[in-house]
N, CA, C and O of each residue as an XYZ file, in Angstrom:
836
protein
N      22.372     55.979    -10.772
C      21.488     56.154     -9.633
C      21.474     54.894     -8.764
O      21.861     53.800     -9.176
N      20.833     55.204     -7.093
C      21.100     53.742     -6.702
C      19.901     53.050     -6.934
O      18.897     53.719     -7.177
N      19.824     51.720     -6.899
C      18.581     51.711     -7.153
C      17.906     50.686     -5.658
O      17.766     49.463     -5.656
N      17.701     51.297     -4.924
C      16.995     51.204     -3.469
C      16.724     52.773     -2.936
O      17.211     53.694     -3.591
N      16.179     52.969     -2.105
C      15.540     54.058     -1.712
C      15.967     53.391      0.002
O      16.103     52.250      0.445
N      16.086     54.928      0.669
C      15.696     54.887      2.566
C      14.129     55.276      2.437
O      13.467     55.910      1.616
N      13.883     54.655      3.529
C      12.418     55.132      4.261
C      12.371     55.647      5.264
O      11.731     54.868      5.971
N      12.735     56.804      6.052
C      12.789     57.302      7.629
C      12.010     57.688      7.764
O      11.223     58.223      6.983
N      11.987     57.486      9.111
C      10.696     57.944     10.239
C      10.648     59.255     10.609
O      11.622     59.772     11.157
N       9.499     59.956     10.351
C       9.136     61.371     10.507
C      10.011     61.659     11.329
O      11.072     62.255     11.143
N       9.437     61.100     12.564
C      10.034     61.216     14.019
C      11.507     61.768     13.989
O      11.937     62.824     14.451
N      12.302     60.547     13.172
C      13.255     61.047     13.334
C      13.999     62.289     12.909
O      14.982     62.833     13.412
N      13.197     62.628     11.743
C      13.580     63.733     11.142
C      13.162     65.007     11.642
O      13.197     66.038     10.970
N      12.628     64.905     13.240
C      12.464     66.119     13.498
C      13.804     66.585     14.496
O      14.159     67.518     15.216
N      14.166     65.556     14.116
C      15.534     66.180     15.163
C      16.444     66.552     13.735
O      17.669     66.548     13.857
N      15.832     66.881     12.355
C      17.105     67.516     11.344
C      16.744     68.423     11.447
O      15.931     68.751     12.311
N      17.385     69.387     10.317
C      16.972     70.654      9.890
C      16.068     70.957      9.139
O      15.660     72.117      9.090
N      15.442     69.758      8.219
C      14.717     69.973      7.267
C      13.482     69.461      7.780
O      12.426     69.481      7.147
N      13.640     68.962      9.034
C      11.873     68.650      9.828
C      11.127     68.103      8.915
O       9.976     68.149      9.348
N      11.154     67.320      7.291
C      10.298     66.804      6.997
C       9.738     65.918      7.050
O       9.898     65.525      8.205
N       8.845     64.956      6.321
C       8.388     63.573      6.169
C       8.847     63.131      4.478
O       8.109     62.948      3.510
N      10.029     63.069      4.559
C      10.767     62.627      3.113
C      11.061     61.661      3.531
O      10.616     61.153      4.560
N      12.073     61.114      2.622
C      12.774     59.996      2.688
C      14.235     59.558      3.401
O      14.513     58.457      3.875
N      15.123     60.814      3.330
C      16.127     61.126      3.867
C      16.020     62.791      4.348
O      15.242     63.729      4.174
N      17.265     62.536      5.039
C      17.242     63.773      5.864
C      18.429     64.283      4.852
O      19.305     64.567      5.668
N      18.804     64.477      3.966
C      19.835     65.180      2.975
C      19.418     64.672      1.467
O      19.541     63.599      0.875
N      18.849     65.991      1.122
C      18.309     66.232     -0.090
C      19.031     65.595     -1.279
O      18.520     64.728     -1.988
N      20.494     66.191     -1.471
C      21.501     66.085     -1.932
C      22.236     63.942     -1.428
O      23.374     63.674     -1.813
N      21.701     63.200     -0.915
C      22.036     61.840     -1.014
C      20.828     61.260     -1.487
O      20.955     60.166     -2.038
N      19.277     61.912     -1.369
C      18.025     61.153     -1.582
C      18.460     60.406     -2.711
O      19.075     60.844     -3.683
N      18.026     59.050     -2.463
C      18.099     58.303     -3.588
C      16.606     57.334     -3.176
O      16.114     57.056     -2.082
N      16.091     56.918     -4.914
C      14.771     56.167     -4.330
C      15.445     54.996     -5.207
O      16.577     55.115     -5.674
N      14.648     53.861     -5.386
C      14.775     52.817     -6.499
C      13.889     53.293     -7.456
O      12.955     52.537     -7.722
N      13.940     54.296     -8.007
C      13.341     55.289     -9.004
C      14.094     54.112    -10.082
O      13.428     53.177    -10.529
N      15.517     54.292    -10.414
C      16.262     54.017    -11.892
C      16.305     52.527    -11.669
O      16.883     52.024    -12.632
N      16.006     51.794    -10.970
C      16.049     50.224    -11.612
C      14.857     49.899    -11.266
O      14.363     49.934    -10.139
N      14.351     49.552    -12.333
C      12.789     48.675    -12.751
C      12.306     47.417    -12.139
O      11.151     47.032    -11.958
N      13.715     46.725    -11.792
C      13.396     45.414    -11.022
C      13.049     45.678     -9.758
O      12.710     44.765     -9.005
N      13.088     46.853     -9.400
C      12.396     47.101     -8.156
C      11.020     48.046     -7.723
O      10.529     48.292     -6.622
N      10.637     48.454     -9.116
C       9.643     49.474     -8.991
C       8.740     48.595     -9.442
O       9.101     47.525     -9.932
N       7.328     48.980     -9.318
C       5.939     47.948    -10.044
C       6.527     47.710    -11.674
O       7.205     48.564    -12.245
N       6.204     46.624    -12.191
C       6.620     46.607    -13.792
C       4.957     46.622    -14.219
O       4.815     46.864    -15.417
N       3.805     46.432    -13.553
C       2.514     46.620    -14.226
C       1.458     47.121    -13.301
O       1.769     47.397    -12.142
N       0.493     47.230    -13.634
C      -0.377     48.263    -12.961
C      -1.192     48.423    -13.476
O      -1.249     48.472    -14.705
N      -2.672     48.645    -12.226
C      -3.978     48.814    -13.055
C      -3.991     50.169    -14.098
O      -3.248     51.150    -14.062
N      -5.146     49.853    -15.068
C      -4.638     51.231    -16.163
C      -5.727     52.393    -15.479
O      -6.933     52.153    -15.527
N      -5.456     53.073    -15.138
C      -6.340     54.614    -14.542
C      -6.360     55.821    -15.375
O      -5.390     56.578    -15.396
N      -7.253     56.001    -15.955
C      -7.778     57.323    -16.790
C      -7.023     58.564    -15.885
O      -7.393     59.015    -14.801
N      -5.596     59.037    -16.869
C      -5.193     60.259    -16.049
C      -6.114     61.584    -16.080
O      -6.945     61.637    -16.987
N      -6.030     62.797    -15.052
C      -6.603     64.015    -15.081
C      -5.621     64.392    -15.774
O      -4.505     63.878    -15.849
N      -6.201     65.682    -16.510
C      -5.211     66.773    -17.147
C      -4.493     67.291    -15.948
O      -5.109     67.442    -14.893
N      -2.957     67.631    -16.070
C      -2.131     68.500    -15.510
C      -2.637     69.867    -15.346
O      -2.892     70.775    -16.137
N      -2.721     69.698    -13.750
C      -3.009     70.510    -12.932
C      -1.872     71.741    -12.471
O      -0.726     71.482    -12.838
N      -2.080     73.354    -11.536
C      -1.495     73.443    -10.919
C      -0.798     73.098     -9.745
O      -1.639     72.528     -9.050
N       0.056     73.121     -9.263
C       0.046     72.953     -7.849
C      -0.524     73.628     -6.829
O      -0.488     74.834     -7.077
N      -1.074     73.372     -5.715
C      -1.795     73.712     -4.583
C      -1.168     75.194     -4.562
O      -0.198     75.551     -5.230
N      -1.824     75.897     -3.766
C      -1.012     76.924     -3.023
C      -1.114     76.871     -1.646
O      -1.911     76.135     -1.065
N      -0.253     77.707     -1.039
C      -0.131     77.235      0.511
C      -1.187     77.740      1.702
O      -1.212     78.486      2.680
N      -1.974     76.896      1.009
C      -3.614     77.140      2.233
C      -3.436     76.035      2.998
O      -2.588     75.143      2.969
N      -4.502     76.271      3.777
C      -4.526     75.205      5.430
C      -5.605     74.226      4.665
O      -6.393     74.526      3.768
N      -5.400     73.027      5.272
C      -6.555     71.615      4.564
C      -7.479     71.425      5.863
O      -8.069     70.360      6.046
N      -7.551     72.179      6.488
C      -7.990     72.024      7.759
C      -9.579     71.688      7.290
O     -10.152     70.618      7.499
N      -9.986     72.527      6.801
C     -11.341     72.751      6.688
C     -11.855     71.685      5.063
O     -13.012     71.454      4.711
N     -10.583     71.230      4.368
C     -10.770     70.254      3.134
C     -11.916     69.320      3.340
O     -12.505     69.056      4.388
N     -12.031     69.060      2.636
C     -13.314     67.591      2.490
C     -12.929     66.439      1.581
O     -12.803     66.618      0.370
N     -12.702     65.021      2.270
C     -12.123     64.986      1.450
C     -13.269     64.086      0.489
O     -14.381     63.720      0.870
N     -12.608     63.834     -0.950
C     -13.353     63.296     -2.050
C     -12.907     61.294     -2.838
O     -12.047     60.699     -3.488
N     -13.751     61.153     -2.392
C     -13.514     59.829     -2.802
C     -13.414     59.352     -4.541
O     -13.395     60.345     -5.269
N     -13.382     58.683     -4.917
C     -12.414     58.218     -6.210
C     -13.312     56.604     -6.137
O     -13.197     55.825     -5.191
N     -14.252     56.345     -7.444
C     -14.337     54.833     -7.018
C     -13.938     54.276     -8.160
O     -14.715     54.409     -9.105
N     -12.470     53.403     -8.433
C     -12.140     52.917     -9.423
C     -12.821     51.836    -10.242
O     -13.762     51.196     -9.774
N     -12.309     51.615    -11.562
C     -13.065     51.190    -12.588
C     -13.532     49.873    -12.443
O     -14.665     49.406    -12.558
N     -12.000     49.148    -12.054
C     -11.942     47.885    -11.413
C     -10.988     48.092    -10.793
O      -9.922     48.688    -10.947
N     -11.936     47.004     -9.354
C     -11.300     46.628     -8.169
C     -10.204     46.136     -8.090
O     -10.174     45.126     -8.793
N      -8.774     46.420     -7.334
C      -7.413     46.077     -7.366
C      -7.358     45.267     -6.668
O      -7.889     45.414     -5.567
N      -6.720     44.101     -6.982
C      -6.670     42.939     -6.327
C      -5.449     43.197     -5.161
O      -4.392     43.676     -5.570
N      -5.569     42.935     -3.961
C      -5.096     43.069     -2.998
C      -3.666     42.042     -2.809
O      -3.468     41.496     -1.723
N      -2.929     41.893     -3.706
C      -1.500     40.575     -3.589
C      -0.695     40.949     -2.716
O      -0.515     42.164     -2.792
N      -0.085     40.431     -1.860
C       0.893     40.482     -1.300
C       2.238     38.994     -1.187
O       1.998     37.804     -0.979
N       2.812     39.276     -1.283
C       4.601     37.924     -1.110
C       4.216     37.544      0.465
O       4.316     36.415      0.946
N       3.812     38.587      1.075
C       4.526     38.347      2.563
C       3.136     37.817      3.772
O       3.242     37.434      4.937
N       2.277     37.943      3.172
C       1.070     37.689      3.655
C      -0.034     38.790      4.224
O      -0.996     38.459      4.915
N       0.244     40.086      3.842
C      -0.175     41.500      4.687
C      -1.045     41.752      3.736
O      -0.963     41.667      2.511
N      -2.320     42.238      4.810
C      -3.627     42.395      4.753
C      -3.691     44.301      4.030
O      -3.538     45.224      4.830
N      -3.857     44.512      2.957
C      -4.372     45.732      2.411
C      -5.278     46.361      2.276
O      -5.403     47.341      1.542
N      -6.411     45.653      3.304
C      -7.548     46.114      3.495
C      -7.705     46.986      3.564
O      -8.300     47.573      2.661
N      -7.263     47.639      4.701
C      -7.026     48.551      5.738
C      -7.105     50.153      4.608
O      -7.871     51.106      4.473
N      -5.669     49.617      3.932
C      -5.439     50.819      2.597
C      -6.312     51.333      2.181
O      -6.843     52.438      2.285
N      -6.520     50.107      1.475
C      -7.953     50.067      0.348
C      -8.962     50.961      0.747
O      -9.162     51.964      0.062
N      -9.762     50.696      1.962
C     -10.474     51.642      2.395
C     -10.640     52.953      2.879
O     -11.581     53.742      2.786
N      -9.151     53.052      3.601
C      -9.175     54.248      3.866
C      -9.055     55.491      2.265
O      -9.557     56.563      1.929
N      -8.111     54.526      1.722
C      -8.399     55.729     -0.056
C      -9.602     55.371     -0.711
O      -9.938     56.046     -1.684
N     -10.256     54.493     -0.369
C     -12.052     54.460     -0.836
C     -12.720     55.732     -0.138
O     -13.328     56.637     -0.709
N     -12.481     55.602      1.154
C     -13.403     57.156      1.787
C     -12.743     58.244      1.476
O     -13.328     59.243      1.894
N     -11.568     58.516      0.801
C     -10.923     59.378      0.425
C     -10.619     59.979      1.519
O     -11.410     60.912      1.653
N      -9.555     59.917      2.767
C      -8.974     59.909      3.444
C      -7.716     59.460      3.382
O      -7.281     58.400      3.834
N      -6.757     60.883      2.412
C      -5.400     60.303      2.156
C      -4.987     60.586      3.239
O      -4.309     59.600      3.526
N      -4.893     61.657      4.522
C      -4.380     61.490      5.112
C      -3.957     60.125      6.155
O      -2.823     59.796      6.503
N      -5.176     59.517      6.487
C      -4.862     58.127      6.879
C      -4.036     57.080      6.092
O      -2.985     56.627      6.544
N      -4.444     56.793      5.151
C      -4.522     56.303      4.130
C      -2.485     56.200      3.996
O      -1.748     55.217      3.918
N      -2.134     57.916      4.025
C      -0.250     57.412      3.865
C      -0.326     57.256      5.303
O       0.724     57.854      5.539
N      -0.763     56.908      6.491
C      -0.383     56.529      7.971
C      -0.138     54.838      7.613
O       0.830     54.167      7.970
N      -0.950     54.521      7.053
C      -1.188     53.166      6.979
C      -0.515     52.506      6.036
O      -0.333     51.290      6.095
N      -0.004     53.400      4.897
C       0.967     52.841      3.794
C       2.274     52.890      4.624
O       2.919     51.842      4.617
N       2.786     53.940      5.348
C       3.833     54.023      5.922
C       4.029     52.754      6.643
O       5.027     52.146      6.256
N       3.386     52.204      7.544
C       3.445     51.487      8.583
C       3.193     49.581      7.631
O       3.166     48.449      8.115
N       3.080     50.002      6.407
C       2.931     48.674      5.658
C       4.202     48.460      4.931
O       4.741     47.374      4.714
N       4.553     49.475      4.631
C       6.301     49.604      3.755
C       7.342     49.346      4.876
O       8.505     49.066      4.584
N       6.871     49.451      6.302
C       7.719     49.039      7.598
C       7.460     47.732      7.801
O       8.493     47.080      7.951
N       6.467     47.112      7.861
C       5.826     45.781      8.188
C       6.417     44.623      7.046
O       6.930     43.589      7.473
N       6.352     44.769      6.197
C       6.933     44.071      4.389
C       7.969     44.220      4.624
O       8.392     43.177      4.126
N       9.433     45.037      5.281
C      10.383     45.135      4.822
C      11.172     44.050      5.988
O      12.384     43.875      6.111
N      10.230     43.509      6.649
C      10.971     42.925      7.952
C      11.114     43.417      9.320
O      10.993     44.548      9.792
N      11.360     42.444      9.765
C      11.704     42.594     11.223
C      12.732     43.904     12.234
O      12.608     44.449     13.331
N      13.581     43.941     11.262
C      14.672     44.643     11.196
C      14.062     45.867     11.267
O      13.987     46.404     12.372
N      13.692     46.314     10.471
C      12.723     47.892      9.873
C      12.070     47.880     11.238
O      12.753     48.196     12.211
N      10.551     47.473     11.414
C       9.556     46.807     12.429
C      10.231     47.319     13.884
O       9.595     47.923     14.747
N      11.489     46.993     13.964
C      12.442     47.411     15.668
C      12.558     48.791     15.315
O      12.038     49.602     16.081
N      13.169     49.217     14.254
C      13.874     50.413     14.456
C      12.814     51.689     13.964
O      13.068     52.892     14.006
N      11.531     51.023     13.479
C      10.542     51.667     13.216
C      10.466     52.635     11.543
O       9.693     53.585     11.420
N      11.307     52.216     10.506
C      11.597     52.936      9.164
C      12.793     51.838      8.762
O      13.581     51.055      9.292
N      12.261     52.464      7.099
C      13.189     51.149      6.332
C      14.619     51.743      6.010
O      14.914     52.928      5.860
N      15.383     50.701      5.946
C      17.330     51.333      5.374
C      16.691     50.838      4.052
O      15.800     50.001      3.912
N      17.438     51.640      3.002
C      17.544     51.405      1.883
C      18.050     50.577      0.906
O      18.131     50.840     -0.294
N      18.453     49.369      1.575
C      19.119     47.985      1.521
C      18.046     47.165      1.733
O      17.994     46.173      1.006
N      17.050     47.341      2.656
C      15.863     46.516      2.475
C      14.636     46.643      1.625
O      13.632     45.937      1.732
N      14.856     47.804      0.604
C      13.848     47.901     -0.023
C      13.939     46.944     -1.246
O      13.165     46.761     -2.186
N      14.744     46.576     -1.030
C      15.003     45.503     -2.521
C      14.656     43.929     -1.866
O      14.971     42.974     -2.575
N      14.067     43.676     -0.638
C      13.904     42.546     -0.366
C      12.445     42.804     -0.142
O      12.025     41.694      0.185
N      11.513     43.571     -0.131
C       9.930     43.980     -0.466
C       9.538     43.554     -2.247
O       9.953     43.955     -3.334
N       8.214     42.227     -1.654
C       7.957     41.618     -2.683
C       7.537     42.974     -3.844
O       7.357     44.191     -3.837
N       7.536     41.821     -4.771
C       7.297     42.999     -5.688
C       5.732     43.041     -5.726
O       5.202     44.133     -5.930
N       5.042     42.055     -5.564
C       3.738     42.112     -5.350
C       3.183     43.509     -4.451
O       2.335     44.335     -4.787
N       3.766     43.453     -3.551
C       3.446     43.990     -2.368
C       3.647     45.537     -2.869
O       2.571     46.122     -2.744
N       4.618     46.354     -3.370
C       5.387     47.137     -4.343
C       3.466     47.842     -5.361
O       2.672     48.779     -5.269
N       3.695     46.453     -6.275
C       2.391     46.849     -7.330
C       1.118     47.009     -6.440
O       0.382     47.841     -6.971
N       0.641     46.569     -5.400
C      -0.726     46.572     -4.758
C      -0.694     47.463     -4.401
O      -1.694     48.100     -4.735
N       0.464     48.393     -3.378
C       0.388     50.151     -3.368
C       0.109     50.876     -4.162
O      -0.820     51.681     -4.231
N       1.261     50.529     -5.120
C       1.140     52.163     -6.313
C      -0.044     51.481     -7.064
O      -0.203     52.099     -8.117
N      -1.041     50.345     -6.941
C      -2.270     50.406     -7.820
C      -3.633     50.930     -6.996
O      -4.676     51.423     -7.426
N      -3.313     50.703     -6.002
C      -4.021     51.187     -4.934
C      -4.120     52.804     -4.584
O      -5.102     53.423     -4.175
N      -3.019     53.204     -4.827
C      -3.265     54.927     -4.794
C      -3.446     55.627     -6.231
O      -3.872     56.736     -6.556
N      -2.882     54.383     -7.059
C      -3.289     54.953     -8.689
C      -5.045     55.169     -8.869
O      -5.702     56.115     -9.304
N      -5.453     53.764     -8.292
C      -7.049     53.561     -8.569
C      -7.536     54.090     -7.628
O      -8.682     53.844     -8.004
N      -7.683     54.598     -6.738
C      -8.427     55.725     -5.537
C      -8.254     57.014     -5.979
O      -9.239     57.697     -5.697
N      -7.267     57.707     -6.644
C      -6.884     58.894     -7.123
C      -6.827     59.318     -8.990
O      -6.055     60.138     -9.488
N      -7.750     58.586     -9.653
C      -7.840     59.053    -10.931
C      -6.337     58.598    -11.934
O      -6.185     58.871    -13.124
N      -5.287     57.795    -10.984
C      -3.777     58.223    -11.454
C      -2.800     58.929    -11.092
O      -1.601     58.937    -11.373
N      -3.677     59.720    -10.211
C      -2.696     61.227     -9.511
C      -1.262     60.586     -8.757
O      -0.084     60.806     -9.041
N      -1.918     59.620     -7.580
C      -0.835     59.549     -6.845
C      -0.765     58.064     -7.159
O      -1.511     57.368     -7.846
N       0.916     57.608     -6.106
C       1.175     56.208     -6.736
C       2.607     56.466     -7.006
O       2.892     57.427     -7.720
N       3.595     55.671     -6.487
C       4.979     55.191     -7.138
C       5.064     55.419     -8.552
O       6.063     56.046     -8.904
N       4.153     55.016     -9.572
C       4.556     55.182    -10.979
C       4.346     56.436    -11.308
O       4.785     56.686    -12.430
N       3.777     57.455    -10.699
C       3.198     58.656    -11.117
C       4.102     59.217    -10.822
O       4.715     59.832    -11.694
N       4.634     59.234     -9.215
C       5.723     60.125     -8.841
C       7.053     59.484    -10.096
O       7.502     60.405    -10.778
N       7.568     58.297    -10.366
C       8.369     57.999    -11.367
C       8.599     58.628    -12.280
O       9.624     59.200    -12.649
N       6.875     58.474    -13.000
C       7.102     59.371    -14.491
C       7.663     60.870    -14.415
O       8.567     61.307    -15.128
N       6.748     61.813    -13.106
C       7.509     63.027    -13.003
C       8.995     63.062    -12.070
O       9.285     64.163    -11.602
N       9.836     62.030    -11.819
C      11.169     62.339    -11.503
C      12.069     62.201    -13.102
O      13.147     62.748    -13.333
N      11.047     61.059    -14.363
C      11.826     61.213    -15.347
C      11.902     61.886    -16.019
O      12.842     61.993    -16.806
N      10.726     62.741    -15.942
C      10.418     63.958    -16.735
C      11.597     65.447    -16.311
O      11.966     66.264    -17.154
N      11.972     65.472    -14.926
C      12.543     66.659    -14.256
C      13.820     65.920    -14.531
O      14.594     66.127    -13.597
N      14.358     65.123    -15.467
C      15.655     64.345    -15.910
C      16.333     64.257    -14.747
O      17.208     65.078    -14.473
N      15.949     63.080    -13.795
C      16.102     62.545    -12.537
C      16.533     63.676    -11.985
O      17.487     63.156    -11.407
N      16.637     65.198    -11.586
C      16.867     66.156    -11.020
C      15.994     66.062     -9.351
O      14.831     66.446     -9.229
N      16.569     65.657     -8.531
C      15.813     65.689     -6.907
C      15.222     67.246     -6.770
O      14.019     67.505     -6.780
N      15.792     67.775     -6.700
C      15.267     69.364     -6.378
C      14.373     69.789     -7.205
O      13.620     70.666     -6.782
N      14.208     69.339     -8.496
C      13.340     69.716     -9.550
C      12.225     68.864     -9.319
O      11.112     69.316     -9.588
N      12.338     67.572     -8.815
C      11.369     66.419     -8.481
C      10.367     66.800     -7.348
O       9.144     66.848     -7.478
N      11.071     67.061     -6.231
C      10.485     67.528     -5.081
C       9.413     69.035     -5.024
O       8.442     69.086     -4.269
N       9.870     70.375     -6.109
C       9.238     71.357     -6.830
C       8.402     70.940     -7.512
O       7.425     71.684     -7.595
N       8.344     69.851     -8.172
C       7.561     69.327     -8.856
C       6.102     68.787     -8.477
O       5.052     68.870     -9.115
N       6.371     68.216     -7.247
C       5.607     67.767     -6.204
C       5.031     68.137     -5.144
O       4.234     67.683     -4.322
N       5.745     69.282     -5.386
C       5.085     70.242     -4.155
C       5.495     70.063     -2.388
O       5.018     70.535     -1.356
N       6.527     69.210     -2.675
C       7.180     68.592     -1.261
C       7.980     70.026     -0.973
O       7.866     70.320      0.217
N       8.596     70.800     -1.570
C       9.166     71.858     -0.731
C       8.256     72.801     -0.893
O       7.121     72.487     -1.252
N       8.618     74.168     -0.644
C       8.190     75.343     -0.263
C       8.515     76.371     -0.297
O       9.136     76.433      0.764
N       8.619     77.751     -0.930
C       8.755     79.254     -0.342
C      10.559     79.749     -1.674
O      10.793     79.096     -2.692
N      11.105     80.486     -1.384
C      11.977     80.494     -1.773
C      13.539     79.858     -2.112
O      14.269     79.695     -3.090
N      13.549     79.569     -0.388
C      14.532     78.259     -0.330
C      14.182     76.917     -0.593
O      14.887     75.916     -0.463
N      12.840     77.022     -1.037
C      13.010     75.469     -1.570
C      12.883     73.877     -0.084
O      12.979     72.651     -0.058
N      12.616     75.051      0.900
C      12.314     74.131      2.166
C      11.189     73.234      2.402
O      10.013     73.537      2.199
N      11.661     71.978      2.894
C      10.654     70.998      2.927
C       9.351     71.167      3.815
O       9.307     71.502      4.999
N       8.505     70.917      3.131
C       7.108     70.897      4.201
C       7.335     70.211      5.551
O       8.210     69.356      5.684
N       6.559     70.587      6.521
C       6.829     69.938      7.580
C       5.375     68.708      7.978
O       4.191     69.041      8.035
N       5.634     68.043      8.085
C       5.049     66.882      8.174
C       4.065     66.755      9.673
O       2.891     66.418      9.827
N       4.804     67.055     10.356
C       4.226     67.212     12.110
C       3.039     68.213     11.670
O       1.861     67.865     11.594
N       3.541     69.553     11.382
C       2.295     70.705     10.909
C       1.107     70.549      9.995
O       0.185     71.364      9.942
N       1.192     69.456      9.286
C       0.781     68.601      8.281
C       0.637     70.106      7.027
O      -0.248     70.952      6.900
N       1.453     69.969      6.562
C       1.837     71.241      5.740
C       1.859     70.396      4.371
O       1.706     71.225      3.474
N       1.927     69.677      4.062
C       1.314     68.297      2.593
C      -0.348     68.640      2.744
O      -0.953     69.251      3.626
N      -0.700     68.150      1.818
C      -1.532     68.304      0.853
C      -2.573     67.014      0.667
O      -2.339     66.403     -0.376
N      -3.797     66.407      1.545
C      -4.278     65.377      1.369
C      -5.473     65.305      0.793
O      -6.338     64.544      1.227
N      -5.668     66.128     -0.303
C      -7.345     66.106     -1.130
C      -6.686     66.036     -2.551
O      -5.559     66.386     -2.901
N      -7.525     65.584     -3.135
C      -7.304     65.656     -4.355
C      -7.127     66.907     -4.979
O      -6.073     66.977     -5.612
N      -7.885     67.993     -4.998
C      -8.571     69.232     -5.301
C      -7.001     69.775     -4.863
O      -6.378     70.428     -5.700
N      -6.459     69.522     -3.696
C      -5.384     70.668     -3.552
C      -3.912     69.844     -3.533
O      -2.964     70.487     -3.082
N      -3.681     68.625     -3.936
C      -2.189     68.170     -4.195
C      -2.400     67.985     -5.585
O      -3.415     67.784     -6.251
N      -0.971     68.123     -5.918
C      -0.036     68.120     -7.050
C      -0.345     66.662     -7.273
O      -0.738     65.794     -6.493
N      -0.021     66.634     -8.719
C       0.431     64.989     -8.707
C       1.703     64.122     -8.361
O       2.816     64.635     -8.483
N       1.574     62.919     -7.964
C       2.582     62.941     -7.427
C       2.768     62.837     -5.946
O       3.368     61.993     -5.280
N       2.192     63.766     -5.645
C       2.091     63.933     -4.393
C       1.955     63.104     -2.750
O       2.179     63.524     -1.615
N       1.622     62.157     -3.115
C       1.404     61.189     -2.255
C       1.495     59.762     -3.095
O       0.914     59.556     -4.161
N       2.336     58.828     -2.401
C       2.370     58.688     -0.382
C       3.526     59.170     -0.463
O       4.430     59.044     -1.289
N       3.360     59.987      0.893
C       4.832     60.517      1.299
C       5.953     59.762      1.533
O       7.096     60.152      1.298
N       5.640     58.622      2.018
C       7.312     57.277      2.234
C       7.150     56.680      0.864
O       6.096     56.702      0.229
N       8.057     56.250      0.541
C       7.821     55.872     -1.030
C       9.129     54.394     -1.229
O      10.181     54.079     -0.674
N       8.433     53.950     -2.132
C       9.370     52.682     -2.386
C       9.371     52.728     -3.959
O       8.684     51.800     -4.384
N       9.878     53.449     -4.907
C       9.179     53.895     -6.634
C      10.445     52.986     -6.757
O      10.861     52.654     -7.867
């Protein structure tokens, strides 16, 4: 496996076919830094998991509420690069994931450099130059707002579980849809931002695991 991940911009992916908010626009190349460890969190606050849930079914969140999460202990906010996680923090304190991945997105762009920052989404060559600090303060940050649910290590454990299988990963997660297996569309906000109705796993949608 490789072990770096792409990060693309919604945006751009509405000019594919698969219109989602993934990682790549071809299912079949997705690669994350899932299989090397030196790039995924190596520790993490410990969060009391929920029992395995179903996955959502395909209702509108329009009318959701969302539910806040107040962890056991407070996650210390580290960063390599000097970036403020405030911002995060709070928005998954009011339990507002939908903000909440606006603001992770735009922090996994900000950490990865300058480079990213112009073109607005990360190449997958720069995810290996994102501190690792910076890496663990996310996935502890959506671990401890969400019971465990969501978070880089969560989505991890279930890509190792679906024996690194992408298509089985993404089913897993509830990122596709319907028969063909088609990706949610991201613009429609067709994901899942309450606790009550995503999968685990499920969020943040840009991912650096």
């Amino acid at each position: 496996e490789s072990s770096s991940l792409s990060l693309t911009s919604p945006r751009r992916q509405h000019t594919t076919a698969m219109s989602a908010r993934v990682l790549t626009t071809n299912k079949h190349a997705h690669r994350y830094a899932l299989a090397k460890r030196t790039n995924a969190p190596s520790r993490r606050t410990t969060v009391a998991r929920r029992p395995s849930r179903v996955c959502a079914e395909e209702t509108t969140t329009a009318t959701a509420t969302p539910k806040a999460v107040k962890p056991e202990q407070e996650v210390e906010l580290k960063s390599g690069v000097g970036f403020d996680y405030a911002p995060l923090r709070d928005a998954l304190a009011e339990g507002d994931f939908y903000k909440a991945d606006q603001i992770h997105r735009e922090a996994l762009i900000t950490v990865a450099g300058e480079e990213a920052e112009e073109r607005g989404w990360v190449y997958f060559t720069e995810v290996r130059t994102i501190p690792k600090e910076d890496l663990l303060t996310m996935d502890n940050l959506w671990s401890a707002y969400s019971d465990g649910k969501f978070g880089f290590s969560e989505q991890r454990r279930i890509w190792l579980k679906n024996n690194k299988r992408w298509e089985k990963f993404y089913k897993a997660i509830d990122w596709v849809t319907g028969e063909n297996n088609n990706y949610r569309k991201w613009a429609t906000k067709e994901y899942f931002y309450t606790l009550d109705e995503a999968c685990e796993g499920h969020l943040p949608l840009t991912n650096a695991l």
